[in-house]
Backbone as JSON, one array per atom type, in Angstrom:
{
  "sequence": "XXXXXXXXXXXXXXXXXXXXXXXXXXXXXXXXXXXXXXXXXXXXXXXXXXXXXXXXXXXXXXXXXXXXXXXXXXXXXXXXXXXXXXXXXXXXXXXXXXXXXXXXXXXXXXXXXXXXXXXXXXXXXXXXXXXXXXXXXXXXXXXXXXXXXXXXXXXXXXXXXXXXXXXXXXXXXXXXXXXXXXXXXXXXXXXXXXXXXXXXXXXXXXXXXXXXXXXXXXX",
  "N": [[-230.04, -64.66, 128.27], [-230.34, -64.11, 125.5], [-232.19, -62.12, 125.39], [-230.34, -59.91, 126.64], [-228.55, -59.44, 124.94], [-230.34, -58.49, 122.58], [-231.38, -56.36, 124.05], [-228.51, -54.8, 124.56], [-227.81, -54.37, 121.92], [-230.67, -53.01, 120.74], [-230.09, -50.46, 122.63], [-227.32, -49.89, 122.42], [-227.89, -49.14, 119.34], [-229.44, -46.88, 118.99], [-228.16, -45.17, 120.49], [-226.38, -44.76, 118.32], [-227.88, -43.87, 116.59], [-228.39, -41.03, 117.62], [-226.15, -40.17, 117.96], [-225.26, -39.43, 115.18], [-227.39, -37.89, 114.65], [-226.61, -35.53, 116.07], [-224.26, -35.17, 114.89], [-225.31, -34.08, 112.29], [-227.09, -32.23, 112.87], [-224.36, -30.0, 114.02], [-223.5, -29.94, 112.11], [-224.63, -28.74, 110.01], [-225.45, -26.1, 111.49], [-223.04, -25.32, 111.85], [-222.46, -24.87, 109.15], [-224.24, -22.6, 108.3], [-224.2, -21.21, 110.29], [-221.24, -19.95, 109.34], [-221.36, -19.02, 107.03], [-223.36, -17.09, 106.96], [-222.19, -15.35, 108.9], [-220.07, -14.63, 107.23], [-221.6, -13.12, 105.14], [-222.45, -10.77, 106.53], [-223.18, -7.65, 107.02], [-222.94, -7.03, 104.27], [-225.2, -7.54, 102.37], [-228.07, -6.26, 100.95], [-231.16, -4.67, 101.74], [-232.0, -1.85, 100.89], [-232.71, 0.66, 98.57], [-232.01, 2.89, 98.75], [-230.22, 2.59, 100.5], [-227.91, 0.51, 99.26], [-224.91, 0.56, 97.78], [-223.32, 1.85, 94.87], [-222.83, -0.06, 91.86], [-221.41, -1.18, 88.79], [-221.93, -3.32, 87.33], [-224.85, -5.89, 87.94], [-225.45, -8.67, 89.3], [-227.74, -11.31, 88.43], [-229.36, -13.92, 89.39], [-230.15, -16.92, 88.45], [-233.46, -18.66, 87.96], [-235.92, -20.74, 88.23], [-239.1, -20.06, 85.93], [-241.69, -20.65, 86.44], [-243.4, -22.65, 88.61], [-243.47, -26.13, 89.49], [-246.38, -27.08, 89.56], [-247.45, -25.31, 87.67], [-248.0, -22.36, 88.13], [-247.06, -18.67, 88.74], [-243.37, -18.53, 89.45], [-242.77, -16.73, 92.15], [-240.22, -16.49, 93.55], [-239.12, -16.27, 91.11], [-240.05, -13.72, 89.94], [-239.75, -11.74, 91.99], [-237.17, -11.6, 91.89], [-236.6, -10.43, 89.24], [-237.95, -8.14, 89.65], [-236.46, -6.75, 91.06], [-234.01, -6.51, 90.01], [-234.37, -4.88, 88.03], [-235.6, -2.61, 89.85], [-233.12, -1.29, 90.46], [-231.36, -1.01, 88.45], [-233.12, 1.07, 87.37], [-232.39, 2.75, 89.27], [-230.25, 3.74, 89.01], [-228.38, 2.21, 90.15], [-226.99, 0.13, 89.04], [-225.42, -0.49, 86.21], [-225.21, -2.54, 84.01], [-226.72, -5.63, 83.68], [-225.94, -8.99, 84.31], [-227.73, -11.65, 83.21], [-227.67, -15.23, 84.84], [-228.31, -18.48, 84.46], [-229.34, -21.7, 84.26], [-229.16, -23.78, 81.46], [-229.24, -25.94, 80.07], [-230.86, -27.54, 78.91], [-232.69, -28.17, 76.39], [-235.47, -27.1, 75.6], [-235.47, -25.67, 77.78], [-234.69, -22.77, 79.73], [-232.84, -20.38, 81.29], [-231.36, -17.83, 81.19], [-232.27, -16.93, 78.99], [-234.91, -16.51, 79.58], [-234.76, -14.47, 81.29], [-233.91, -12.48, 80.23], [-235.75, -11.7, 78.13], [-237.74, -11.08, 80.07], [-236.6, -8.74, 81.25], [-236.32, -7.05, 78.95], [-239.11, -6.52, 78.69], [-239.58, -4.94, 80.67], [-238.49, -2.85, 80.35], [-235.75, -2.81, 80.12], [-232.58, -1.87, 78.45], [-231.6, -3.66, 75.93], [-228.55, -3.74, 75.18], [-227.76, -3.43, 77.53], [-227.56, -5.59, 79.01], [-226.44, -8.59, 79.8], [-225.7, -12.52, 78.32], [-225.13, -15.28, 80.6], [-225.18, -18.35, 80.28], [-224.36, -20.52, 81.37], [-224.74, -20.77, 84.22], [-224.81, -23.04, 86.11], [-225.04, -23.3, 88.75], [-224.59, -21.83, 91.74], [-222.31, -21.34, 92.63], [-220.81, -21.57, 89.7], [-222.3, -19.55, 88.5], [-221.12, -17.43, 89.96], [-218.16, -17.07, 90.17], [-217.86, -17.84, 87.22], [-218.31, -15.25, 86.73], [-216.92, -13.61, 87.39], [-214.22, -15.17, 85.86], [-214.97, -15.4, 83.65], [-216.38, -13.01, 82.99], [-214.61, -10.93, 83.85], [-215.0, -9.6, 85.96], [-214.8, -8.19, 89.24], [-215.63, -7.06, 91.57], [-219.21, -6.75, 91.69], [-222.99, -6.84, 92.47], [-224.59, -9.0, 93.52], [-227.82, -10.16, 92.65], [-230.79, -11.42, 94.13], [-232.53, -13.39, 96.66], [-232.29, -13.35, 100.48], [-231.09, -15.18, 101.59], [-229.98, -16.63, 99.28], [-228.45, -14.74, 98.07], [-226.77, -14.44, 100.57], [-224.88, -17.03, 100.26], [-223.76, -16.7, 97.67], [-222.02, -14.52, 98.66], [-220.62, -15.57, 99.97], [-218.54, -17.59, 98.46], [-217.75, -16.14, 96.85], [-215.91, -14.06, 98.35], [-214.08, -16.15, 99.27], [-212.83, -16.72, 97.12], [-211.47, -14.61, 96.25], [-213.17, -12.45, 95.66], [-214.85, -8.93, 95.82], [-217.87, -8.99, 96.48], [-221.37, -7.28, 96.95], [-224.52, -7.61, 98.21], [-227.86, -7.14, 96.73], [-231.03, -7.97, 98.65], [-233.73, -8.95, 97.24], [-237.34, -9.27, 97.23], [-238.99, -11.21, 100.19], [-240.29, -14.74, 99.68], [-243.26, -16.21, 101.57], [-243.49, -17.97, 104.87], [-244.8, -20.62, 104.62], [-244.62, -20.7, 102.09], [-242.13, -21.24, 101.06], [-241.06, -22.7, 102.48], [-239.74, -25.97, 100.86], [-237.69, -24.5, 99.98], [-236.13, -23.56, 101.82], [-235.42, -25.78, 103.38], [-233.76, -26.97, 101.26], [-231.81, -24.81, 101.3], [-230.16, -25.64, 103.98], [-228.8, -27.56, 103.4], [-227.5, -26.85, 101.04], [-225.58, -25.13, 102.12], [-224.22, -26.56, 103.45], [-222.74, -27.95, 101.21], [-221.63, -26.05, 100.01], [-219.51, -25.04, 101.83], [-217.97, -27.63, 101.31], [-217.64, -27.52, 99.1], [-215.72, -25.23, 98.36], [-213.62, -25.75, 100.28], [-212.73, -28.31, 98.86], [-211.72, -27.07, 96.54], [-213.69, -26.66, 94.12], [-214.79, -26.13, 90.99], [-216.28, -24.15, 88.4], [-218.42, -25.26, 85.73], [-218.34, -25.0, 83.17], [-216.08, -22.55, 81.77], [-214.99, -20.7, 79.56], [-214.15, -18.32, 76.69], [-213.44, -15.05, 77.33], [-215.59, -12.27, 77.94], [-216.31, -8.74, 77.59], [-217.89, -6.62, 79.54], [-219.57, -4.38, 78.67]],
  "CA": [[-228.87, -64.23, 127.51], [-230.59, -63.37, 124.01], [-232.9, -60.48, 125.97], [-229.49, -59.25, 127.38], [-228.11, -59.03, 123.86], [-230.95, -57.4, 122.09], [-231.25, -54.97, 124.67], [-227.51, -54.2, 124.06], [-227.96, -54.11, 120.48], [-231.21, -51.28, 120.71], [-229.21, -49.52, 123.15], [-226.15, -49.09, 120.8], [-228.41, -48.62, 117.89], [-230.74, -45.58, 119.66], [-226.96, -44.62, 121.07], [-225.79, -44.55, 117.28], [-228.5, -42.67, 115.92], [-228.4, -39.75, 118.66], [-224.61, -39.57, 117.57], [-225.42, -39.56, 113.93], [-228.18, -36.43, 114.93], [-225.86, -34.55, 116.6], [-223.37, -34.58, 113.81], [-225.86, -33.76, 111.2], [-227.55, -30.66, 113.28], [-224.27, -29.39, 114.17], [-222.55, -29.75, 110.22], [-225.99, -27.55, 109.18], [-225.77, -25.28, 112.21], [-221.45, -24.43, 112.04], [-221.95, -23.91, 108.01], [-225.03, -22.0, 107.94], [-223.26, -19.48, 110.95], [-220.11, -19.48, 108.43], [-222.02, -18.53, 105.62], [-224.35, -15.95, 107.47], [-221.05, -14.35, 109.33], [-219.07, -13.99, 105.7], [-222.22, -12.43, 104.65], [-222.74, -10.33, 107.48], [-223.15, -6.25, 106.48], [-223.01, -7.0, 102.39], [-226.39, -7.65, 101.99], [-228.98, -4.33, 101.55], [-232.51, -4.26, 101.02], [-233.2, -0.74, 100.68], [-232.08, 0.98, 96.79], [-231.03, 4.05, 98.76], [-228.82, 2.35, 100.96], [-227.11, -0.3, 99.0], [-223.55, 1.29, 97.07], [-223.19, 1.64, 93.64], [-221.6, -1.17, 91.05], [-221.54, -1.5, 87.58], [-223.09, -4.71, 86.67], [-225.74, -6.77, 88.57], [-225.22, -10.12, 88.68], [-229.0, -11.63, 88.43], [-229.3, -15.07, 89.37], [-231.37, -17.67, 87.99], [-234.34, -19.96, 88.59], [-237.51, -21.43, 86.54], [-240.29, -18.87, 86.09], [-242.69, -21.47, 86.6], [-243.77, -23.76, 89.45], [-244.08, -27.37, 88.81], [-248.0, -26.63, 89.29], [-247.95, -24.38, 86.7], [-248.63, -21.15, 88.43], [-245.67, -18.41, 88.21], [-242.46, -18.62, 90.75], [-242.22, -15.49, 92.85], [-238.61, -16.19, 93.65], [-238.24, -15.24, 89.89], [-240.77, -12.94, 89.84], [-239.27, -10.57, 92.87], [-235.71, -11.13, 91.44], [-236.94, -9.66, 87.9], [-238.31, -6.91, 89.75], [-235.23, -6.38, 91.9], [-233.4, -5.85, 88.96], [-235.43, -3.84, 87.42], [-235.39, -0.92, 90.49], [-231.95, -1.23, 90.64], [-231.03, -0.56, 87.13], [-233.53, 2.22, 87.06], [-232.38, 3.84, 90.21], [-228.67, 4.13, 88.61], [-227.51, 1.41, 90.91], [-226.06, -0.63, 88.62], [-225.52, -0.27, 84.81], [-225.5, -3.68, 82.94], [-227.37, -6.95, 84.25], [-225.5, -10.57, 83.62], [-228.62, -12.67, 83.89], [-226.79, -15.78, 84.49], [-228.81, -19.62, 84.58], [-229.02, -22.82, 83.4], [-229.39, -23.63, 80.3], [-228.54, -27.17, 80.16], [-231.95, -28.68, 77.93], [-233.36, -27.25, 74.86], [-236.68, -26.27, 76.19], [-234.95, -24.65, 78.81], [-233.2, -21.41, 79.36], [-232.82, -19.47, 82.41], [-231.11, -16.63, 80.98], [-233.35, -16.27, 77.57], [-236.25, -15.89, 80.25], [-234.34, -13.14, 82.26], [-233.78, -11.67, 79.2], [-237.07, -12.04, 77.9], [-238.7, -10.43, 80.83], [-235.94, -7.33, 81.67], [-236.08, -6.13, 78.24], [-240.69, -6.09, 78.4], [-239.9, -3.77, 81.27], [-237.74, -1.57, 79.38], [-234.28, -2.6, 79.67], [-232.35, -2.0, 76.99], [-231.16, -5.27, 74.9], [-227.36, -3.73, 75.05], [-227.41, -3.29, 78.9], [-228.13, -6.87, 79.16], [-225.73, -9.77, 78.77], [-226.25, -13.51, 79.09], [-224.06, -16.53, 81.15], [-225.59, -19.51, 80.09], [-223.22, -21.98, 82.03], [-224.83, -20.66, 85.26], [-225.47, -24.25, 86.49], [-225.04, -23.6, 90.13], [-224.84, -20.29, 92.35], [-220.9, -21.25, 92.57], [-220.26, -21.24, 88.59], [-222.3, -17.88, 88.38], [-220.28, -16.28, 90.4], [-217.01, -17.41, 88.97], [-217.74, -16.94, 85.91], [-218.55, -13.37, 86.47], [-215.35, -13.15, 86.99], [-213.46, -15.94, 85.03], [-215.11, -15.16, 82.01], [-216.78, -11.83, 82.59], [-214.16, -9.6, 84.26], [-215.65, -9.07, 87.42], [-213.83, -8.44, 90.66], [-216.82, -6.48, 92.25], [-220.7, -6.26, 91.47], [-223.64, -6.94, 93.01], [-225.63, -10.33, 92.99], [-229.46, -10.12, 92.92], [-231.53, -12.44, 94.4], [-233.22, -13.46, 97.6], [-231.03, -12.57, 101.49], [-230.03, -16.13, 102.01], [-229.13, -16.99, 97.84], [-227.06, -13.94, 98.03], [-225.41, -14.45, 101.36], [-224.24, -17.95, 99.76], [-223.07, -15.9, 97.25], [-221.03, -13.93, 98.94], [-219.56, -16.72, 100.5], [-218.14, -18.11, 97.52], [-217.09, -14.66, 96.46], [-215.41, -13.96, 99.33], [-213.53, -17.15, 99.15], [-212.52, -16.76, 95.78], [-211.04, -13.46, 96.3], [-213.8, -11.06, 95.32], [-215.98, -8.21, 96.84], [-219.36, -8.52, 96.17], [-222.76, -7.01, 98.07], [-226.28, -8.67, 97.61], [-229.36, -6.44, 96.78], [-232.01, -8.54, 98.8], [-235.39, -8.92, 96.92], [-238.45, -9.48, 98.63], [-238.71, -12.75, 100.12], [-241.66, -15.03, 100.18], [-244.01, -16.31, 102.84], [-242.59, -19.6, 105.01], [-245.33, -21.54, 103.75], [-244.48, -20.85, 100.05], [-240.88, -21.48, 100.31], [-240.68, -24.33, 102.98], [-239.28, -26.76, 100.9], [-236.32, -23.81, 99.84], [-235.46, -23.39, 102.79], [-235.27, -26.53, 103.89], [-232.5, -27.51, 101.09], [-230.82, -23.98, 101.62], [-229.51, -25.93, 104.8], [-227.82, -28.53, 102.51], [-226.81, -26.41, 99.99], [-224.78, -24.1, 102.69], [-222.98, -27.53, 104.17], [-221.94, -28.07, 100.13], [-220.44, -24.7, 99.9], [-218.61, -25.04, 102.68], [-217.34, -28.92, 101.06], [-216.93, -26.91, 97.58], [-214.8, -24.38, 98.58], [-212.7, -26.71, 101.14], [-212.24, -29.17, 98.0], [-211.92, -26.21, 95.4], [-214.95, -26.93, 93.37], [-215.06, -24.9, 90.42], [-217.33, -23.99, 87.29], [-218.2, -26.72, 85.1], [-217.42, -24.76, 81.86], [-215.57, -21.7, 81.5], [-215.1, -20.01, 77.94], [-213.89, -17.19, 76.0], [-214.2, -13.51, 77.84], [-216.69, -11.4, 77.27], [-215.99, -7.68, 78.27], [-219.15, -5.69, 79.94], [-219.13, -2.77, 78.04]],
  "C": [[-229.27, -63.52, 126.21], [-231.27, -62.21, 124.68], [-231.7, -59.7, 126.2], [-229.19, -58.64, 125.68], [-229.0, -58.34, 123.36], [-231.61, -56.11, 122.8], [-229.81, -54.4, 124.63], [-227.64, -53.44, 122.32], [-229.24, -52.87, 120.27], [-230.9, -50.31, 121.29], [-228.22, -48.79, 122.32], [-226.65, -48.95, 119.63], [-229.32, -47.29, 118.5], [-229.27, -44.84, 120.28], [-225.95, -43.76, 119.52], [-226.25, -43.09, 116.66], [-228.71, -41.1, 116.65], [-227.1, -39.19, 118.64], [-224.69, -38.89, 116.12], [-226.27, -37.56, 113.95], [-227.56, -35.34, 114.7], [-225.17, -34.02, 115.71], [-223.8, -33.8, 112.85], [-226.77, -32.46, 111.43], [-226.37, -29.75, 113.61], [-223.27, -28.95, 112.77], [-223.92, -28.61, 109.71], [-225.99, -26.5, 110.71], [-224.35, -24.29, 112.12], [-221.88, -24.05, 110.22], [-222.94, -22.78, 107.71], [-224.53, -20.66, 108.84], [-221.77, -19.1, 109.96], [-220.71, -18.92, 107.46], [-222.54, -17.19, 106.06], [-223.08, -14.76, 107.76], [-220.23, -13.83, 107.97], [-219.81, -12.88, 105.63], [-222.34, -10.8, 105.58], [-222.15, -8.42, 106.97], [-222.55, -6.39, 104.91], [-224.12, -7.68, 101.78], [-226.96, -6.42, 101.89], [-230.1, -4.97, 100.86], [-233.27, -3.81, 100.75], [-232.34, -0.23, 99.39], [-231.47, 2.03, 97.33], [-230.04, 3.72, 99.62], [-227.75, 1.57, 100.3], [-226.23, 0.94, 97.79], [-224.41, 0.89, 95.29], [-222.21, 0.32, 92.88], [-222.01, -1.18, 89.86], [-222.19, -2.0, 86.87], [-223.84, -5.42, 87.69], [-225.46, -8.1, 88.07], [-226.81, -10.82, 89.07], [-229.1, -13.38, 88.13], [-230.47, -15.98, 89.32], [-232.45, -18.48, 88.73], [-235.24, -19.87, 87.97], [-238.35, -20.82, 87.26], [-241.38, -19.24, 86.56], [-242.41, -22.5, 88.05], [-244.12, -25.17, 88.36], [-245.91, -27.35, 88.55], [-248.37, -25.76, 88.27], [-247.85, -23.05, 86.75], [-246.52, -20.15, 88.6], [-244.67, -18.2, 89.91], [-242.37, -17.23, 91.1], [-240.98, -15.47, 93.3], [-237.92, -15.34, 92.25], [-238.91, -14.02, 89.83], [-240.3, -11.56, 90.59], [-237.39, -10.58, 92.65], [-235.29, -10.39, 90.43], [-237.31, -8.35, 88.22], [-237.26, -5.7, 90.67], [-234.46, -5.51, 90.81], [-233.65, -4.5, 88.4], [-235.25, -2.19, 88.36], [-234.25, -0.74, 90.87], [-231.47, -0.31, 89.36], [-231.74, 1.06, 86.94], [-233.36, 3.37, 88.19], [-231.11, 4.53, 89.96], [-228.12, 3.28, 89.56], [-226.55, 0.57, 90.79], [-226.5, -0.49, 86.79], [-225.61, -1.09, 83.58], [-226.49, -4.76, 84.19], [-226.55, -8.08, 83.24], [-226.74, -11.32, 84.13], [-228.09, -14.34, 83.32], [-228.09, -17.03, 84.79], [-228.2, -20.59, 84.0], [-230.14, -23.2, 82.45], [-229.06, -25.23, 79.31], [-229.74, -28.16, 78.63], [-232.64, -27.39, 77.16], [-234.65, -26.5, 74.95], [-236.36, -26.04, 77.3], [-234.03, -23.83, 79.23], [-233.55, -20.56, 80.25], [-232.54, -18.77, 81.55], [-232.01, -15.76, 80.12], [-234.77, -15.67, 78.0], [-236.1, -14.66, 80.26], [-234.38, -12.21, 81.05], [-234.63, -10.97, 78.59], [-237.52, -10.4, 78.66], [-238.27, -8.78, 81.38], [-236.36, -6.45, 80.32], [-238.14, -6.21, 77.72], [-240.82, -5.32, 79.74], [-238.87, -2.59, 80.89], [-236.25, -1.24, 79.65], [-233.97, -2.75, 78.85], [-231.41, -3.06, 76.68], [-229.22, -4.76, 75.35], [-226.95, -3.55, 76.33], [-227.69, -4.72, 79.65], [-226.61, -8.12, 78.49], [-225.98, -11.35, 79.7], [-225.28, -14.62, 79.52], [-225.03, -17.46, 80.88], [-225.47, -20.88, 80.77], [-223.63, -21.17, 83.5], [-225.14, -21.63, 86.19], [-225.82, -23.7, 88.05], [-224.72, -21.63, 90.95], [-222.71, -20.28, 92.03], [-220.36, -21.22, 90.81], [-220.61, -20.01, 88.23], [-221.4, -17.11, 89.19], [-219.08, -16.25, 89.98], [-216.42, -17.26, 87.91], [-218.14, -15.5, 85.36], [-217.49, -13.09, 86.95], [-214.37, -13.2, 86.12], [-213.31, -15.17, 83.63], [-215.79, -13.4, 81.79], [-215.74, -10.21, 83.2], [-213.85, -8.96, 85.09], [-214.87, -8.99, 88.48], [-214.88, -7.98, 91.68], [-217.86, -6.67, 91.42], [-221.58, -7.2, 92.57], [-224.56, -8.23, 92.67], [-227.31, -9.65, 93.76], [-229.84, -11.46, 93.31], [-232.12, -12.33, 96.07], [-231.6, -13.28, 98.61], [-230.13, -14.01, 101.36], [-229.87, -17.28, 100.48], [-228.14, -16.06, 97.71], [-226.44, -13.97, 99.36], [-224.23, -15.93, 100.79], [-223.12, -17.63, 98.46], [-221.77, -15.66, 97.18], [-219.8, -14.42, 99.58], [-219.14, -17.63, 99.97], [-217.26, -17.05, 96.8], [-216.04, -14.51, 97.47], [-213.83, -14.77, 99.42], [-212.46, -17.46, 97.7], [-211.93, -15.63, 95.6], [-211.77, -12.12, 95.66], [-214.64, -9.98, 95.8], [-217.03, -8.27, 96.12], [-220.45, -7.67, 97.27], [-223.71, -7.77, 97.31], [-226.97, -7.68, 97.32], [-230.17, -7.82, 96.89], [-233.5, -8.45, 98.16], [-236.2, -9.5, 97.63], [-238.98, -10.76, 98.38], [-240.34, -13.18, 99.98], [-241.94, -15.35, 101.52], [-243.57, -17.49, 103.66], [-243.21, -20.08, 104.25], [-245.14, -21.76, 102.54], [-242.99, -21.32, 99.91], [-240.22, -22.4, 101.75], [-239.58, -25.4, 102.34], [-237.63, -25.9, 100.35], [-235.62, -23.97, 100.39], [-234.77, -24.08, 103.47], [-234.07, -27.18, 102.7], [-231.91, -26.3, 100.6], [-229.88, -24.91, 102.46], [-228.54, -26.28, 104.25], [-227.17, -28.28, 101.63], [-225.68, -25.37, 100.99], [-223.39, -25.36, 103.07], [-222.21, -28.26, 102.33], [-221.24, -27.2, 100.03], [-219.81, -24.79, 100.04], [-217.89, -26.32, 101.92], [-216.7, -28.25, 99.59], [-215.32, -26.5, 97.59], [-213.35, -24.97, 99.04], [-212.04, -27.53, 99.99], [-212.01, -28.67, 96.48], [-212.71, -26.52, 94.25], [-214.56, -25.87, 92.37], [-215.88, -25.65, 88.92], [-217.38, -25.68, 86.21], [-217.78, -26.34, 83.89], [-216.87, -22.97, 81.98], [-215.94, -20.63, 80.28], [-214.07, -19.09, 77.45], [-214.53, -16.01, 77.15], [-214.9, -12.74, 77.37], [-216.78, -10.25, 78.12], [-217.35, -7.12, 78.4], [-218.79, -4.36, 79.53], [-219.99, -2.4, 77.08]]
}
């Protein structure tokens, strides 16, 4: 009688967890095709094909690796910018981050590093309150104006993007910068998944910015 039972009992527990699976490959498989399909032809990652827009929206992340050595996610989003602006593609940059601790400042980097390749200081403005991909975009509207421009960053940070944009009633496109290698961005990728099945919970439960502000006209 007890063998009978604990062979019931690993049955319905090996029965549980193969339910549990299922749910959890196909919640990261339906939001990552929702996300991809939004995105789907408003991405570009050549300078002569992607449209014209105004402002670039240039989205954050720490310049540095925990190891020390420097992040190429920021590194090829700084340079994104950069041949954008100088191709006439877009005419201001919001470099938007977070900015949350005193020795740390996404934007003051971006800032930093656009204007030692020779953007100019007044074609430059900064969002500070960029905590999350969903308050930058937001507040490039909320607070900056925006109904269109272009987010910079890597294909699948700007298709998330756009699928927040989208959702929110705005047109954006992406300019894709050049991605890294798997091996280097493994563990990205791996909580892209999780960050696509929040989106999707954001949006659904209207998530929005954590601070707002005063407007600030691009001009």
């Amino acid at each position: 009688m007890i063998y009978k039972a604990l062979f019931f009992f690993k049955r319905h527990g090996v029965t549980s967890f193969l339910i549990l699976a299922w749910l959890i490959f196909s919640l990261l498989y339906i939001s990552n095709f929702i996300v991809v399909q939004e995105a789907k032809g408003k991405t570009f990652s050549s300078i002569d094909e992607i449209p014209y827009n105004r402002v670039g929206l240039l989205l954050g992340t720490s310049k540095y690796r925990k190891v020390g050595t420097l992040n190429l996610y920021y590194k090829y989003r700084i340079d994104a910018a950069v041949k954008l602006f100088r191709a006439g593609k877009i005419d201001y940059i919001i470099v938007s981050g977070d900015n949350r601790k005193v020795d740390y400042n996404e934007p003051q980097t971006m800032l930093n590093d656009l204007l030692a390749h020779g953007i100019p200081r007044e074609k430059i403005f900064m969002d500070h309150a960029g905590f999350r991909t969903l308050d930058s975009v937001i507040r490039a509207n909320k607070v900056f104006g925006l109904n269109s421009f272009t987010v910079i960053s890597q294909k699948f940070h700007n298709e998330r993007a756009i699928y927040i944009a989208e959702n929110h009633g705005l047109k954006i496109i992406g300019f894709n910068t050049q991605d890294v290698n798997k091996g280097y961005g493994y563990k990205t990728n791996m909580r892209e998944k999780m960050a696509r099945v929040k989106v999707i919970l954001d949006i659904a439960f209207g998530k929005q910015p954590k601070f707002l502000g005063e407007a600030i006209a691009v001009e």
